[in-house]
TORSE-501286 format. One line per field, with one value per atom (N, C-alpha, C): atom name; x, y, z. Coordinates in Angstrom, 3 decimals. Each point is the difference from the previous one (the first is absolute). Layout:
BEGIN
site = [CA,...] .
x = [X,...] .
y = [Y,...] .
z = [Z,...] .
//
This chain:
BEGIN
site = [N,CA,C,N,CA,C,N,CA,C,N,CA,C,N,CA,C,N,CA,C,N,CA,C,N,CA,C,N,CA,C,N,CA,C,N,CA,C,N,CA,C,N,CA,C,N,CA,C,N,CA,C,N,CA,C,N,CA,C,N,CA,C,N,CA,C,N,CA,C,N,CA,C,N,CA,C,N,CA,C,N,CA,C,N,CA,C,N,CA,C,N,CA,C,N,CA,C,N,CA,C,N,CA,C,N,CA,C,N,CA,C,N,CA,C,N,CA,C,N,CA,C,N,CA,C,N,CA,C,N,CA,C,N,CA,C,N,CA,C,N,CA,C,N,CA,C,N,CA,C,N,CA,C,N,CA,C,N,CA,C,N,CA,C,N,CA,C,N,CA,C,N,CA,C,N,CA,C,N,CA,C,N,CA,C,N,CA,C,N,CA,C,N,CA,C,N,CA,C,N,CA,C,N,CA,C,N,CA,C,N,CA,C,N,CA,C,N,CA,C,N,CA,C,N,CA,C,N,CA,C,N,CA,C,N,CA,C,N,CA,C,N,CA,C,N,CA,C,N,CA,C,N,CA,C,N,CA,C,N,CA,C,N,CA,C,N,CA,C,N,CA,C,N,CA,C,N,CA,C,N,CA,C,N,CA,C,N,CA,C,N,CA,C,N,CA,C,N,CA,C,N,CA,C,N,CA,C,N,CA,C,N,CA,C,N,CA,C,N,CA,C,N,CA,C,N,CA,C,N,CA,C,N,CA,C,N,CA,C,N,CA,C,N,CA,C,N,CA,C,N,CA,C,N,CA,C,N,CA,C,N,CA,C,N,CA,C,N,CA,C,N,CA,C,N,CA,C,N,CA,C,N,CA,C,N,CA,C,N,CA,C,N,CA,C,N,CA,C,N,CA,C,N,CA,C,N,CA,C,N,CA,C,N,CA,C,N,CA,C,N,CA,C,N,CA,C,N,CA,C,N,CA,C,N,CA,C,N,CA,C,N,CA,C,N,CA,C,N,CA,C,N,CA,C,N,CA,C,N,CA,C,N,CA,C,N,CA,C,N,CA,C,N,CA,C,N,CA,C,N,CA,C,N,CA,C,N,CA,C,N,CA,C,N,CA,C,N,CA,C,N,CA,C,N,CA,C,N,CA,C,N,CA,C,N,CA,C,N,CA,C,N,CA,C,N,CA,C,N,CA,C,N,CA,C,N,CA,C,N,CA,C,N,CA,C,N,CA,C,N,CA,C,N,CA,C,N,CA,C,N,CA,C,N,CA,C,N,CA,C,N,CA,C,N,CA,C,N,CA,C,N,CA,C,N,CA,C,N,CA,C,N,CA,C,N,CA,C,N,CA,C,N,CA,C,N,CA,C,N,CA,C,N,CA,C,N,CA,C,N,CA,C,N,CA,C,N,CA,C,N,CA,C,N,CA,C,N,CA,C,N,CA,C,N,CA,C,N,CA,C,N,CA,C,N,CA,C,N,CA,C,N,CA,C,N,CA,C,N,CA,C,N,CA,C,N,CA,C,N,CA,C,N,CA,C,N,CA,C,N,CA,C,N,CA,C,N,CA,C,N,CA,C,N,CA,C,N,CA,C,N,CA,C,N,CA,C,N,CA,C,N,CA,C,N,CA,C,N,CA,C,N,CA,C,N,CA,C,N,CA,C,N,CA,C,N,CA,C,N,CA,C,N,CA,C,N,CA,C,N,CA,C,N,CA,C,N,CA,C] .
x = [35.436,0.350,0.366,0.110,-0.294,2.014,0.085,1.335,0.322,0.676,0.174,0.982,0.908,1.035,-0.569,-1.567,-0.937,0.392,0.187,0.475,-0.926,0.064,-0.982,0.798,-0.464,0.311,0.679,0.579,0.280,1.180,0.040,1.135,0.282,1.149,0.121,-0.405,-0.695,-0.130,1.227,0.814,0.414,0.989,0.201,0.744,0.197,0.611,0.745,-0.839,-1.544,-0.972,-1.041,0.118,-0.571,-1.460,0.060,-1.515,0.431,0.885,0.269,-0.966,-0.530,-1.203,-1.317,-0.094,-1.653,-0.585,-1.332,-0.782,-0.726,-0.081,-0.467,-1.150,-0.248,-1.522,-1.315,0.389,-1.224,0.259,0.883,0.053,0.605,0.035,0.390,1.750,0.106,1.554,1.342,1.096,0.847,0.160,0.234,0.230,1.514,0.022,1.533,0.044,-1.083,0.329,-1.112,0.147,-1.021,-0.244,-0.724,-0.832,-0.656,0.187,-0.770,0.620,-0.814,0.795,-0.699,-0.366,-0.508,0.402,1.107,0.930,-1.189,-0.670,-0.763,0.491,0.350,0.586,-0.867,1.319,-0.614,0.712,-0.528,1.173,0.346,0.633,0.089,-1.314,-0.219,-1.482,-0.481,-0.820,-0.781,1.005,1.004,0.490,0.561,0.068,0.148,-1.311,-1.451,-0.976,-0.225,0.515,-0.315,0.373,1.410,0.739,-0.564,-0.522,-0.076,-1.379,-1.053,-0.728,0.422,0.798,0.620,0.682,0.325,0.464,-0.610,-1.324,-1.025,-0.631,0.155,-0.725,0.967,1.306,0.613,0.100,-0.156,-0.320,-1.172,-1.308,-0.653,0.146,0.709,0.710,0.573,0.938,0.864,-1.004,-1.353,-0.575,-0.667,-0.194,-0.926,1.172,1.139,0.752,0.168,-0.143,0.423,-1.177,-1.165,-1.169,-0.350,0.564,-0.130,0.737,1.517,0.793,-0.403,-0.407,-1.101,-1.413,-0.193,-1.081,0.385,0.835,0.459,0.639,0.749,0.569,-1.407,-0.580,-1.071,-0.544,-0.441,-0.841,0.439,1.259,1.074,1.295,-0.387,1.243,1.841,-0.161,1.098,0.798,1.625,0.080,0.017,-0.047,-0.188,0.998,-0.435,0.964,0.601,1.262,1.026,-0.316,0.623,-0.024,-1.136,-0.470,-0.989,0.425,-0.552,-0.321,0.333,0.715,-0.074,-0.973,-0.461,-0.749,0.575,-0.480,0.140,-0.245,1.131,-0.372,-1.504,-0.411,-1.234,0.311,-0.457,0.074,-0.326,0.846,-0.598,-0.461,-1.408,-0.795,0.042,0.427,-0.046,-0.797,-1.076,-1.319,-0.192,-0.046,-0.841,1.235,1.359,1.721,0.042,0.269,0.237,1.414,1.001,1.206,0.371,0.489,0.163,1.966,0.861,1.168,0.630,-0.620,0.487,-0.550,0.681,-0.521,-0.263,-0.745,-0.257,-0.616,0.065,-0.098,-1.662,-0.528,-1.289,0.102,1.357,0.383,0.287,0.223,0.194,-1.338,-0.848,-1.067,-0.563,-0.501,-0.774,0.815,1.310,1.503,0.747,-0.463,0.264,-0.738,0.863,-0.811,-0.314,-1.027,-0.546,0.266,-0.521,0.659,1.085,1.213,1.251,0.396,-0.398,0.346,-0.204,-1.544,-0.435,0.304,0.803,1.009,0.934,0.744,1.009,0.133,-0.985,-0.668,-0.213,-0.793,-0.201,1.295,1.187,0.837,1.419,-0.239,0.507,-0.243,-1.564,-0.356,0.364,0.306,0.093,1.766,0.888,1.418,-0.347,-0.475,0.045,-0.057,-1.211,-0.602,0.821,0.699,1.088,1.476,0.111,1.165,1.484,-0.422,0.658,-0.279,0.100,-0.470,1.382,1.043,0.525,-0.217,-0.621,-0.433,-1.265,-0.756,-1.299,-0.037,1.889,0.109,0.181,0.660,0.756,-1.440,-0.545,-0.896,-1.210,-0.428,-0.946,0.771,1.198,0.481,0.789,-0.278,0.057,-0.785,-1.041,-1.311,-0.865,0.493,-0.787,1.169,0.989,1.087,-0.291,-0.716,-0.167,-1.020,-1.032,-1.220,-0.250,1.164,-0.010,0.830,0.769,1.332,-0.258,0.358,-0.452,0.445,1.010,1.171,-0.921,-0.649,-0.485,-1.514,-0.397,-1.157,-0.832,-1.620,-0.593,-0.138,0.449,0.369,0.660,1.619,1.014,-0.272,-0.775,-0.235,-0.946,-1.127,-0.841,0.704,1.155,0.962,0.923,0.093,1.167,-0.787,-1.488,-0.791,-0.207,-0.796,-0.037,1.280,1.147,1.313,0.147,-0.183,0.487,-1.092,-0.854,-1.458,0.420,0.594,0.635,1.169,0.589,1.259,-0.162,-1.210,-0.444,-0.665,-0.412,-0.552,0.819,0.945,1.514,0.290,0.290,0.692,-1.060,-0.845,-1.195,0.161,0.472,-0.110,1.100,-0.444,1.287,1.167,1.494,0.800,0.006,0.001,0.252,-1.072,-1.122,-0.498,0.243,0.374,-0.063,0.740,-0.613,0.795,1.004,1.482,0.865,0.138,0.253,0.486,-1.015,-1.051,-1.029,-0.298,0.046,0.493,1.175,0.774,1.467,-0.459,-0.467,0.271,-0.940,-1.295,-1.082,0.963,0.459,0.920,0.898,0.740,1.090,-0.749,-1.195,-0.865,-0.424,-0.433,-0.598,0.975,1.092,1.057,0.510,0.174,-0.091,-0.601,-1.622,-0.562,-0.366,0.623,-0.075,0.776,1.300,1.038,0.117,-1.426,0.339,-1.321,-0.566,-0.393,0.823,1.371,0.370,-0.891,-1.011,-0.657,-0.211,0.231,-0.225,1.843,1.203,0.952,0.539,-0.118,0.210,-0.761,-1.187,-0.739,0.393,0.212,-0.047,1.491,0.862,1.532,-0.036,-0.787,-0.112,-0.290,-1.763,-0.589,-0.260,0.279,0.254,0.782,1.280,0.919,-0.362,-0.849,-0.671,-0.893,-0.711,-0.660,0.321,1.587,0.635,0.651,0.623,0.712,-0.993,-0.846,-1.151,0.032,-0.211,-0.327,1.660,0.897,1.079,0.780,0.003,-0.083,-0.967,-0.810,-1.691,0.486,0.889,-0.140,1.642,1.289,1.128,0.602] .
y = [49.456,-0.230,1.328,0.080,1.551,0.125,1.298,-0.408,1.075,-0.568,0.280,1.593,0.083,1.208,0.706,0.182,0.775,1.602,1.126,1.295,0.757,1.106,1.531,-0.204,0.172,0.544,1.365,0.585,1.328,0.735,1.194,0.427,1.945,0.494,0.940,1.286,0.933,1.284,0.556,0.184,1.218,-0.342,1.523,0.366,-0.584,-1.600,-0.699,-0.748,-0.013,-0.516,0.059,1.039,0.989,0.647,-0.466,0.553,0.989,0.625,1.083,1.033,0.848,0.358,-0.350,-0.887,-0.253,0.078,-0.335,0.356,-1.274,-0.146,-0.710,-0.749,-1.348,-0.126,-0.125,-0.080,0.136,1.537,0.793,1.317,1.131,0.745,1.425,0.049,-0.775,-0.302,-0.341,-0.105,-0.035,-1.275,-0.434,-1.596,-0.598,-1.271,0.152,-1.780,-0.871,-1.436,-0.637,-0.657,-0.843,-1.203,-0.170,-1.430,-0.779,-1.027,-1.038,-0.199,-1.667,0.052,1.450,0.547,0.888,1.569,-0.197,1.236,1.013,0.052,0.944,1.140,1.156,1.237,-0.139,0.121,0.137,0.899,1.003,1.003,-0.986,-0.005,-0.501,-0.196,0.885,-0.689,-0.739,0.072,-1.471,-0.680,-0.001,-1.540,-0.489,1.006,-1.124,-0.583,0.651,-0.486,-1.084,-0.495,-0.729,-1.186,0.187,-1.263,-0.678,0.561,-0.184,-0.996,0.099,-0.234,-1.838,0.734,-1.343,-1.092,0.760,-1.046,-0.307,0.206,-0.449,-1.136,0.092,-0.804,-1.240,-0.043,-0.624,-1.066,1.133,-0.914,-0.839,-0.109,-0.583,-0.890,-0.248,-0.893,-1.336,1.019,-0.672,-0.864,0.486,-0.875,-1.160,0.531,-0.993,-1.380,0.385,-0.824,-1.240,0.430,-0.316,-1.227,0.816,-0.606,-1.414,0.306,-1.172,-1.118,0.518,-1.066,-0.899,0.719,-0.310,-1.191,0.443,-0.735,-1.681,0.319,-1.166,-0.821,0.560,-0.585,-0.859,0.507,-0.627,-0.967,0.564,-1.193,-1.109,-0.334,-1.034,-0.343,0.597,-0.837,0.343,0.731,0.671,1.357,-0.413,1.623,0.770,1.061,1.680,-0.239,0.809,0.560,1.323,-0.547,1.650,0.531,1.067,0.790,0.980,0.008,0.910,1.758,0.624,1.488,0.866,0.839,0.863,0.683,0.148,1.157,1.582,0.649,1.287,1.321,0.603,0.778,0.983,0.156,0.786,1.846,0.705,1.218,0.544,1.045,1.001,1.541,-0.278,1.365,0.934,1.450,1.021,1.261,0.143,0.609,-0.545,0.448,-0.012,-0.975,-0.341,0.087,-1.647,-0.578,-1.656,0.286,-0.632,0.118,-1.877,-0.035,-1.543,-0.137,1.162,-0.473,0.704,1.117,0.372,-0.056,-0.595,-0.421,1.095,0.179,1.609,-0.506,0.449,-0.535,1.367,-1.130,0.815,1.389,0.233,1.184,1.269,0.063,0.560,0.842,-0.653,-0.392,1.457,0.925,1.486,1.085,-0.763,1.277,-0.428,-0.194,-0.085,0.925,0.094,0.375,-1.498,-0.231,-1.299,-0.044,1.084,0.092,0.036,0.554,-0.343,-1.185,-0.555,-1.423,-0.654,-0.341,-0.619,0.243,1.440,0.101,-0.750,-0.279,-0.486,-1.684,-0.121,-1.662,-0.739,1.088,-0.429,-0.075,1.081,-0.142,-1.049,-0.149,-1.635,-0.956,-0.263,-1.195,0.453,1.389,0.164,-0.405,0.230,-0.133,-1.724,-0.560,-1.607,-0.311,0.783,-0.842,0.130,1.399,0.029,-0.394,-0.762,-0.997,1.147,0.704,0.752,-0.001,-1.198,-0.405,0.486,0.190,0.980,1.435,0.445,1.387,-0.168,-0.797,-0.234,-0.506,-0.564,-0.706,1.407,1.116,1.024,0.578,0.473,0.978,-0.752,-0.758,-1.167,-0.190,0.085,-0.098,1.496,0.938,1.422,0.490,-0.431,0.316,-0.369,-1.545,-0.615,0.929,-0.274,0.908,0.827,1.275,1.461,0.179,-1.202,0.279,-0.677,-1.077,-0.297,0.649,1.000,0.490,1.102,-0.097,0.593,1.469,0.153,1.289,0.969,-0.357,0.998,0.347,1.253,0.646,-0.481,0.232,-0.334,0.489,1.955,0.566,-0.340,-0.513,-0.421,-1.578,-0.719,-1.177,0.220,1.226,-0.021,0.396,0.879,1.253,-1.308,-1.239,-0.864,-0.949,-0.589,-0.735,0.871,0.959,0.762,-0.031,0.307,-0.074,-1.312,-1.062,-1.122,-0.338,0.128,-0.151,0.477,1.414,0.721,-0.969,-0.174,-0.732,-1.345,-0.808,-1.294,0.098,1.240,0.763,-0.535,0.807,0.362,-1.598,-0.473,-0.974,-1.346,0.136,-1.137,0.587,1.389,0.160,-0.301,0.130,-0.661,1.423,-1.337,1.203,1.204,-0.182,1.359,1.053,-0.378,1.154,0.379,-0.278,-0.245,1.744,0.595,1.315,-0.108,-0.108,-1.071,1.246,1.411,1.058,0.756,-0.527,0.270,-0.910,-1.402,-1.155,-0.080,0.476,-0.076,0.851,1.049,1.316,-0.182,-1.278,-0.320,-0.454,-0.904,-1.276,0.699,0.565,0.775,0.599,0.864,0.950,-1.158,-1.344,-1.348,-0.424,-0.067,-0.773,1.073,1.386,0.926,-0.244,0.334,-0.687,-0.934,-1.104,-1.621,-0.003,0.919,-0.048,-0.283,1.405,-0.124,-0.944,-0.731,-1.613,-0.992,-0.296,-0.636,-1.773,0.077,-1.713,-0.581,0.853,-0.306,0.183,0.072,0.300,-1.041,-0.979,-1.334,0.145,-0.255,-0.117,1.005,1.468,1.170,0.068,-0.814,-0.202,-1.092,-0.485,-1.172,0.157,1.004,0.009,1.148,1.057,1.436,-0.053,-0.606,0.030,-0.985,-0.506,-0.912,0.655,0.786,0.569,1.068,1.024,1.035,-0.421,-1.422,-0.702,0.094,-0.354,-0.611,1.603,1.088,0.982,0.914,-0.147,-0.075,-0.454,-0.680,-1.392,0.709,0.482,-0.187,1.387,1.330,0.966,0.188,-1.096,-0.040,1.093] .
z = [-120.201,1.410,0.649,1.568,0.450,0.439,-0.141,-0.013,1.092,0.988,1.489,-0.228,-0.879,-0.425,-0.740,-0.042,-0.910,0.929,-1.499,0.643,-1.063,0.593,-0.879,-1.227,-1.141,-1.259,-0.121,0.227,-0.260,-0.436,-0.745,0.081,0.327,0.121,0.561,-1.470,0.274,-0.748,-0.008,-1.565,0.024,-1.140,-0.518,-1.236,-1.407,0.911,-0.981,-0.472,0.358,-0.564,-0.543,-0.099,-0.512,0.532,1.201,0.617,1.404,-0.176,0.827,-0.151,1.307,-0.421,-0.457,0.197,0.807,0.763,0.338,0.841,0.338,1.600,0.262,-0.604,-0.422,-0.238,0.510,1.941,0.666,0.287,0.142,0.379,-1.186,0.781,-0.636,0.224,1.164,0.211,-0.628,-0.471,-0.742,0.209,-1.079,-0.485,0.410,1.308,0.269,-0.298,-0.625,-0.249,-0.831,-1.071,-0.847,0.569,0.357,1.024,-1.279,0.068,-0.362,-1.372,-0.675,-1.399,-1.111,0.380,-0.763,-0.019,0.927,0.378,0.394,1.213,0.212,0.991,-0.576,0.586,1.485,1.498,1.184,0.433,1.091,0.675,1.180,0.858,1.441,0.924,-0.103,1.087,-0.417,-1.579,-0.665,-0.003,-0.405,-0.378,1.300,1.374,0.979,0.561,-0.072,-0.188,-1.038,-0.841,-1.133,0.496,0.604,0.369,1.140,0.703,1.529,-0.485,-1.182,-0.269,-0.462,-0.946,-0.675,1.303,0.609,1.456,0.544,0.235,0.796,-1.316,-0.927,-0.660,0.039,0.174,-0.114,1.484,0.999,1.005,-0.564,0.162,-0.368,-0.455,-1.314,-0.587,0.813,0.858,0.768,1.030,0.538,1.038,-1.025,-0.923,-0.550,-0.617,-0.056,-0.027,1.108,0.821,1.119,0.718,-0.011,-0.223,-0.820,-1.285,-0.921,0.457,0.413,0.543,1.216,0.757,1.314,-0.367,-0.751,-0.308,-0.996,-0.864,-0.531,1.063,0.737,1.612,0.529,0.471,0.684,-0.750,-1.476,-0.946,0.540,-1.118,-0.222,0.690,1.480,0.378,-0.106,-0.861,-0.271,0.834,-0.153,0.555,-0.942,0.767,-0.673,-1.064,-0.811,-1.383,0.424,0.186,0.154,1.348,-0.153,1.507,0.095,0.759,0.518,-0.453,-0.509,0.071,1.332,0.334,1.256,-0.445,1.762,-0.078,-0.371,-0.555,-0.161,0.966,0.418,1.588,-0.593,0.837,0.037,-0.395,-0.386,0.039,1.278,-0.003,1.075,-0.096,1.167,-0.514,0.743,-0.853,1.080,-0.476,0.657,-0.597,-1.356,-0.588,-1.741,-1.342,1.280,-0.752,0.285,-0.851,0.338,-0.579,0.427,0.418,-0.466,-1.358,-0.058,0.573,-0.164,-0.327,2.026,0.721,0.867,1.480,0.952,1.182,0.687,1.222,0.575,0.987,1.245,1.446,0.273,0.782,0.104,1.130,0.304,0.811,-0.976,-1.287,-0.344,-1.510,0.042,-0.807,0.536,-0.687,0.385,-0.123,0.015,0.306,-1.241,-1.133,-1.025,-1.423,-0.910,-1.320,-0.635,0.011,-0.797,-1.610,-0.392,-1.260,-0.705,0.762,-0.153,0.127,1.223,0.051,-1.042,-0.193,-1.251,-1.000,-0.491,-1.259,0.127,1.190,-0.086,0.001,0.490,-0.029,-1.895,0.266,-2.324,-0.236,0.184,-1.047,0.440,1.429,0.551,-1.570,0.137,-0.703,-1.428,-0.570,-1.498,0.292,0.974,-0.308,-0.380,1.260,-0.071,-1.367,-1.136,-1.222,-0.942,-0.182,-0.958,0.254,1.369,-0.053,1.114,0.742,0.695,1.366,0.875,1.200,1.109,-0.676,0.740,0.791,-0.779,0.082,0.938,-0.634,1.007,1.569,0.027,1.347,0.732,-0.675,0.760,0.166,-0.951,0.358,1.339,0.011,0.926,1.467,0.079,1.341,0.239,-0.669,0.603,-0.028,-0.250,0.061,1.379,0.659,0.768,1.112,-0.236,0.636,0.917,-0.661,0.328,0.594,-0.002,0.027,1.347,0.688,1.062,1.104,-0.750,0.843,1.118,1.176,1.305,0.221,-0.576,-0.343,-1.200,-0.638,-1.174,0.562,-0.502,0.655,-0.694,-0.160,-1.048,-1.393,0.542,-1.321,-0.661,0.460,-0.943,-0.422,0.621,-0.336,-1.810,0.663,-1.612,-1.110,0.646,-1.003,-0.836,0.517,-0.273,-0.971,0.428,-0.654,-1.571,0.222,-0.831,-1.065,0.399,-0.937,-0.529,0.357,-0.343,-0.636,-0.286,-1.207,-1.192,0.348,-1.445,-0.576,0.963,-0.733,-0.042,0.594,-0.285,-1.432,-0.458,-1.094,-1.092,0.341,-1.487,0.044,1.059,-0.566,-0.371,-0.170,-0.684,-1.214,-0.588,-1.528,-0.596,-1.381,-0.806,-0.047,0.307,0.612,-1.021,-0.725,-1.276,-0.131,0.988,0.562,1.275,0.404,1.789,0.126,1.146,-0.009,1.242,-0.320,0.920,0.632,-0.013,0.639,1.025,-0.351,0.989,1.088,-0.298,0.845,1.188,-0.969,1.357,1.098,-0.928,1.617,0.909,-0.569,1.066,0.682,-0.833,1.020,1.299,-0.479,0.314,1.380,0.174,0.626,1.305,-0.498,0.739,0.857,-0.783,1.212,1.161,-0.641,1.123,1.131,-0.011,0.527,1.177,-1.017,0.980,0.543,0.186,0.473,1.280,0.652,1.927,0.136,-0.907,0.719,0.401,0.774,0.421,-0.035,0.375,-0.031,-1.575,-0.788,-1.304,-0.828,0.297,-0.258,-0.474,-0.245,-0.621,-1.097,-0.064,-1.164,-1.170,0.585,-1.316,-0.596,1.398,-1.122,-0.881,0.353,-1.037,-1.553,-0.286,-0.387,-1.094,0.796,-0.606,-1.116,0.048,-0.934,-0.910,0.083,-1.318,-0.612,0.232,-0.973,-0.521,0.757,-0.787,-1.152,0.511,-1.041,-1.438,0.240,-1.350,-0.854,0.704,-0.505,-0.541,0.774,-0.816,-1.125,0.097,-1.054,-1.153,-0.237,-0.814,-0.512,0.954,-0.563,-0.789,0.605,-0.956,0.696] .
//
């Protein structure tokens, strides 16, 4: 039977498991999670590619579920079995960058680094998989944050995206690699920063201090 709390297989690279130091198995890239029951070494990009895969298959799942129920409905007379499936929000595309975890207003679309973004988008969905949706809330709404905020130029908007990829970076790895002293002073450098955005001054007191926390904490 298909089981609705179905999640990725995986677990985190490092030390204590003895596969610190590997290498990616679709890349040349450093190995930061074993996917599947077969523990297959992924760096961050594949394995947020992997998942995104596995979630789409899973949607599928989910319509064809849904479908079946639909149809036995109609046969026989019966109501539906269980609750219906939500839909799943759509991705969003910005040039060549599908964007599953961060919203972005089509005013700002050209006046962006796409690639940063989309670093920072993967490692949204890598905090979500290894169970740290905290971190992914902070980084995703200082992210959508900065990127809507009227007060920041476009330079400091890319200078800020850009930073928060790195440290959306560190903190998707397992903490005992994570380089916490290089992290803060992004951090530290960011909130500077966001400071004379006034329209965004709610959000970065909120938020900022959640992800120094993580990296404090990580370095003791």
């Amino acid at each position: 039977m298909y089981n609705r709390t179905h999640a990725s297989v995986y677990s985190i690279v490092s030390p204590s498991n003895g596969s610190h130091g590997v290498k990616c198995y679709q890349c040349s890239s450093q190995a930061m999670y074993q996917f599947g029951e077969e523990n297959i070494p992924l760096c961050l990009d594949c394995f947020s590619k992997a998942s995104h895969i596995q979630q789409q298959e899973l949607e599928n799942h989910e319509r064809m579920m849904d479908y079946l129920s639909d149809e036995i409905s109609s046969q026989f007379g019966v109501p539906a079995i269980g609750p219906r499936f939500p839909p799943r929000p759509k991705p969003v595309h910005i040039g060549d960058v599908k964007l599953h975890n961060i919203s972005v207003n089509n005013s700002v679309v050209g006046t962006i680094n796409t690639g940063s973004i989309g670093s920072v988008d993967q490692s949204i969905s890598a905090l979500v998989q290894i169970g740290e949706p905290n971190l992914a809330e902070a980084i995703k709404a200082l992210s959508e944050a900065i990127l809507q905020s009227g007060d920041l130029t476009r330079n400091q908007k890319n200078e800020l995206v850009e930073t928060i990829s790195v440290v959306a970076k560190e903190a998707a790895t397992p903490p005992e690699s994570r380089r916490n002293t290089v992290a803060l002073s992004l951090l530290e450098k960011a909130s500077k920063i966001t400071g004379i955005a006034n329209d965004i001054t709610d959000v970065c007191q909120k938020w900022w201090p959640v992800l120094a926390a993580a990296f404090a904490l990580a370095r003791g």
